[in-house]
C-alpha positions in Angstrom: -21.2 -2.1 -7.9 -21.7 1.4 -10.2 -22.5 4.5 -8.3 -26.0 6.9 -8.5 -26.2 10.0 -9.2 -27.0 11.9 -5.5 -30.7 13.3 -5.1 -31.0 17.0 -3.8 -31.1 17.4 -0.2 -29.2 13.7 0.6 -28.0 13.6 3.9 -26.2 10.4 5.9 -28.7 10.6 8.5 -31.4 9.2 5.7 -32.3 5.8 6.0 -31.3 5.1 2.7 -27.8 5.8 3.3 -26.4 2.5 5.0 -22.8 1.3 5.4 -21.4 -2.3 4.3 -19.1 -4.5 4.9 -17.7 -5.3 1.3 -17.5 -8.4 -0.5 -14.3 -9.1 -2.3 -15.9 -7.9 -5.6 -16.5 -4.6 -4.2 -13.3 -4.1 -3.2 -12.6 -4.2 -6.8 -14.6 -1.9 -7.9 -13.1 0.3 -5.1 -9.6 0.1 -6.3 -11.7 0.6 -10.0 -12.6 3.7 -8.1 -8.9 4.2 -6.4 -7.8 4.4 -10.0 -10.0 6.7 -11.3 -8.7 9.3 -8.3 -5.3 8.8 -10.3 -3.8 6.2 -7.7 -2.6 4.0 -10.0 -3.2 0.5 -8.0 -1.8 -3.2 -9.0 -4.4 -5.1 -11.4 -4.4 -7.7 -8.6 -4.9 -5.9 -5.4 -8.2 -7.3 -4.3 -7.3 -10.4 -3.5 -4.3 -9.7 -1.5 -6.2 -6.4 0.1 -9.1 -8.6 1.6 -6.8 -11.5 2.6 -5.2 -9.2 5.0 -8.7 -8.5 6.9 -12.0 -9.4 5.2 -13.9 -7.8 7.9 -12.2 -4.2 7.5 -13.4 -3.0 4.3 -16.9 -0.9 4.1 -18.9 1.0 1.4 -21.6 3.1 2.2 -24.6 2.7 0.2 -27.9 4.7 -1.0 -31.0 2.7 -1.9 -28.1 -0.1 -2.2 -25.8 1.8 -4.4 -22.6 2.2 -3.5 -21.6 5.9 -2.9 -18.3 5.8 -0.8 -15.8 3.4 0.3 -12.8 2.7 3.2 -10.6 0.0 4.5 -9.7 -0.2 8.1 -7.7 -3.4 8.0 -6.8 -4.8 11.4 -3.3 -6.3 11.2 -3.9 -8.0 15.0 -4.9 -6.5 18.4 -2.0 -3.5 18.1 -1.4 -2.2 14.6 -4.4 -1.3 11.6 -4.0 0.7 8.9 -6.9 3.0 6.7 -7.0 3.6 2.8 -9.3 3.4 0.1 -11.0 6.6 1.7 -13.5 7.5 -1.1 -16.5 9.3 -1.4 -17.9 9.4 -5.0 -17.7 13.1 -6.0 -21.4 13.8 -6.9 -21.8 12.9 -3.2 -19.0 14.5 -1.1 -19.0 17.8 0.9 -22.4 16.2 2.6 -21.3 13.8 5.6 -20.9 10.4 4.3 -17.2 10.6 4.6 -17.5 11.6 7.9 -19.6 8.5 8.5 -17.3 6.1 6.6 -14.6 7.1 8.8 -16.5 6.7 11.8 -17.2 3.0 10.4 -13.5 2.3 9.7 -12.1 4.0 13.3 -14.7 2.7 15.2 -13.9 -0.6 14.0 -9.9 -0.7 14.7 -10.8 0.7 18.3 -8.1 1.3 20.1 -5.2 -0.2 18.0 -2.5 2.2 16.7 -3.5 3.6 13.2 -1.6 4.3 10.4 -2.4 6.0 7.2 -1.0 7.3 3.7 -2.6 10.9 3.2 -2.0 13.4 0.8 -0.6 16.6 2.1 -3.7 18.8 1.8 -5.5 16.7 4.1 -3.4 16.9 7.0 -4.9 19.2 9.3 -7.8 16.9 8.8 -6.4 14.3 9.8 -4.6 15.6 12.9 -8.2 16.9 13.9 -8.6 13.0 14.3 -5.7 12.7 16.7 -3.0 11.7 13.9 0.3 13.0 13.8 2.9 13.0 11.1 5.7 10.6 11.3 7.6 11.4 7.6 6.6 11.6 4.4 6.5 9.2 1.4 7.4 10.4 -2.0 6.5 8.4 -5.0 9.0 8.2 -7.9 8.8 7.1 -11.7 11.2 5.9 -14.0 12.0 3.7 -16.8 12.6 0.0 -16.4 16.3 -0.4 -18.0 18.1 -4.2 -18.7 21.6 -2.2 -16.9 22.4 -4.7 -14.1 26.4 -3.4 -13.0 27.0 -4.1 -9.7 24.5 -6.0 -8.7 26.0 -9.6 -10.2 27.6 -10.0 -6.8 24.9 -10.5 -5.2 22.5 -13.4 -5.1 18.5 -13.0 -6.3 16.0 -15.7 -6.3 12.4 -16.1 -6.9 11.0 -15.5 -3.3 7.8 -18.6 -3.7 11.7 -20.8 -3.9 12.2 -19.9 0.1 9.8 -21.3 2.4 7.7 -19.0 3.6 8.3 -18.7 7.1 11.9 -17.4 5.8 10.2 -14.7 4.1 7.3 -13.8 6.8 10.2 -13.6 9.6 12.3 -10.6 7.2 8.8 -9.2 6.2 8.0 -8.7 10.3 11.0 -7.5 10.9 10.5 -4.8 8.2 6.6 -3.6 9.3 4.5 -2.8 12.2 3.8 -6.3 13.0 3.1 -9.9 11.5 0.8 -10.4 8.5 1.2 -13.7 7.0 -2.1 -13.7 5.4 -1.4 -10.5 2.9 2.0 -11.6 2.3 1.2 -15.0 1.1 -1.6 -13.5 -1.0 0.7 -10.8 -2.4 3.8 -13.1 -3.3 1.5 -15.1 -5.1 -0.1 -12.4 -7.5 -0.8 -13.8 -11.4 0.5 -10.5 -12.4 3.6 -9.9 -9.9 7.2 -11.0 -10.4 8.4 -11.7 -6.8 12.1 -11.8 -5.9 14.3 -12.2 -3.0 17.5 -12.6 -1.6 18.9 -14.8 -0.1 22.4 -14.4 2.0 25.4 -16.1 1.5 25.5 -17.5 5.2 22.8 -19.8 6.1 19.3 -19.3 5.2 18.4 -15.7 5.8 17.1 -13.4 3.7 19.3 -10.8 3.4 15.9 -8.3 1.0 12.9 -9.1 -0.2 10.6 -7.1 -3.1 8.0 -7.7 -5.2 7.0 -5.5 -8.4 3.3 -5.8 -9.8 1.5 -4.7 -13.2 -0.9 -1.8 -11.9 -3.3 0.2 -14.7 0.0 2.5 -15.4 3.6 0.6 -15.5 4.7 -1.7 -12.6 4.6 -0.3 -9.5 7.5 -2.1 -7.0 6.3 -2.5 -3.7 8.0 -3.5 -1.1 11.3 -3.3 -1.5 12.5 -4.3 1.8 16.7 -4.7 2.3 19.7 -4.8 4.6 21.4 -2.7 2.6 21.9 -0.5 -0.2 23.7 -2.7 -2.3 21.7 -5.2 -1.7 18.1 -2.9 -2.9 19.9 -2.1 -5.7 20.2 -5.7 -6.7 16.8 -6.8 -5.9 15.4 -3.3 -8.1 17.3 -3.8 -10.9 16.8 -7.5 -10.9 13.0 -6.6 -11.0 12.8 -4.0 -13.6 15.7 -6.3 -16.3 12.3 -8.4 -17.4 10.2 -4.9 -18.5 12.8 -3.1 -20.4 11.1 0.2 -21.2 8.3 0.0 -18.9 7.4 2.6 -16.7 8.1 1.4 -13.1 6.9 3.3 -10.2 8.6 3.3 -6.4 7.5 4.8 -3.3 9.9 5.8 -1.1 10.0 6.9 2.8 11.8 10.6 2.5 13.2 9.9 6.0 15.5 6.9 4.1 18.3 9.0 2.1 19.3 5.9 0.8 16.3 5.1 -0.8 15.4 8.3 -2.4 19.6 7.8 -3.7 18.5 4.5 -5.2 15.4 6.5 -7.0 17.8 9.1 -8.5 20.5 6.7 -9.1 18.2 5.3 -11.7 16.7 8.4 -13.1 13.6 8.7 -11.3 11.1 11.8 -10.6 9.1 12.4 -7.6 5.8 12.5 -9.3 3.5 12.4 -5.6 3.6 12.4 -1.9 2.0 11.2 0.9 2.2 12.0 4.8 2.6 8.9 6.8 0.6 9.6 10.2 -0.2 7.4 13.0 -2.6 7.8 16.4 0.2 6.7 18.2 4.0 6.5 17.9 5.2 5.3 15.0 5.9 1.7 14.9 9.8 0.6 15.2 10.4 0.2 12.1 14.0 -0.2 10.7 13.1 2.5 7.9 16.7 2.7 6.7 16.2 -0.8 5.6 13.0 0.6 3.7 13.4 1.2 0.2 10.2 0.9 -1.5 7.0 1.1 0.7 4.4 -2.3 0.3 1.2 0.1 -0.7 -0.5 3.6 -0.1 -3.5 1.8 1.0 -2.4 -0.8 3.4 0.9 0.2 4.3 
């Protein structure tokens, strides 16, 4: 889908404008859009994106051109999350936005929303009944082969534990269960999926992924019990892209995460403001190193 150039005097309420649900090739053409806004997202989003909810991505359309875009992905009955929240600049300032998020909100209903804004927009969004929970800061550095103190601990390729192992630690770690996206997102052609496995038994003691995006490797998430143990499941990552630029995004409200960042010589590059409708979900963020995605949470 390519975008028009908008005729003078365009207005939502036109009967040309209409709003879509998207097919999964628009929602690459969205994240084509995503990175043209400068947020840098994985070369094989798409697939894992629409797994979690085919029904909660729209584009709004003029004449059948696509002009806007969001997602409003519905995790189950409780929990959804919005991204991808773009309006093609030739067309914004004019209500089409406005529409588009009436599309996306409308459809979660009344399930607790979360969302990844930038700063500027936060009186907007608390207009909508949002309301900060903490911030996320995204960090860059340099992928580097150093692996000291991490050989104690044990990484393995994650699609090694059956998945059950790995949806249990991943619910335990988000708002709520979705098996759909993580099985889709484990098994990206571009993503290097590791996790660890404790000593004792079978349970996972972390479990991260890092995936090519159209800048570097972005690692996302980076869930872990402990310190120690993030450590070893980051460096373990970035030791196969020596020199790469790897990207992080980290929940500010985690000091042990944002020590892991500048452990490893990383700059905050970009924020975020995580907001919800409701209370935020109980989430153990201390065990939150490296948040999955901006756009899906």
């Amino acid at each position: 889908m390519s975008s028009v150039p908008c005729p003078p005097g365009a207005t939502p309420e036109d009967a040309r404008f209409a709003i879509r649900r998207m097919t999964p090739r628009d929602v690459e053409v969205a994240l084509d859009w995503a990175a043209i806004e400068g947020w840098n997202p994985g070369l094989d989003d798409a697939r894992a994106f629409f797994a979690a909810d085919p029904h909660g991505f729209f584009v709004g359309t003029w004449d059948g051109a696509p002009v806007g875009c969001i997602s409003a992905v519905a995790y189950d009955d409780a929990f959804g999350f919005i991204g991808l929240y773009i309006v093609r600049p030739e067309w914004r300032g004019k209500g089409f936005g406005l529409r588009l998020w009436t599309a996306g909100t409308t459809y979660l209903g009344a399930r607790n929303i979360g969302l990844d804004g930038v700063l500027a927009q936060q009186p907007n969004y608390r207009k909508s009944g949002f309301v900060l929970a903490y911030r996320n800061v995204r960090y860059r550095g340099v992928a580097s082969t150093d692996e000291d103190g991490a050989d104690a601990i044990t990484v393995t390729d994650a699609r090694n534990i059956p998945f059950d192992l790995l949806l249990r630690y991943d619910t335990r770690m988000f708002a709520c269960e979705r098996a759909a996206f993580l099985r889709a997102w484990l098994s990206q052609p571009q993503a290097h999926a590791r996790a660890l496995a404790a000593f004792e038994g079978d349970a996972v003691s972390g479990l991260a992924v890092i995936r090519r995006c159209g800048t570097g490797h972005k690692i996302g998430p980076l869930f872990a019990d402990d310190l120690s143990t993030a450590r070893a499941l980051y460096r373990a990552l970035v030791s196969v892209l020596p020199g790469e630029t790897v990207f992080l995004d980290v929940p500010e409200s985690n000091p042990a995460a944002v020590a892991l960042a500048v452990e490893h010589d990383m700059q905050s590059v970009f924020e975020t403001a995580r907001m919800y409708t409701r209370a935020a979900p109980d989430v153990p963020l201390g065990n939150v190193f490296g948040v999955t995605s901006f756009e899906l949470g």
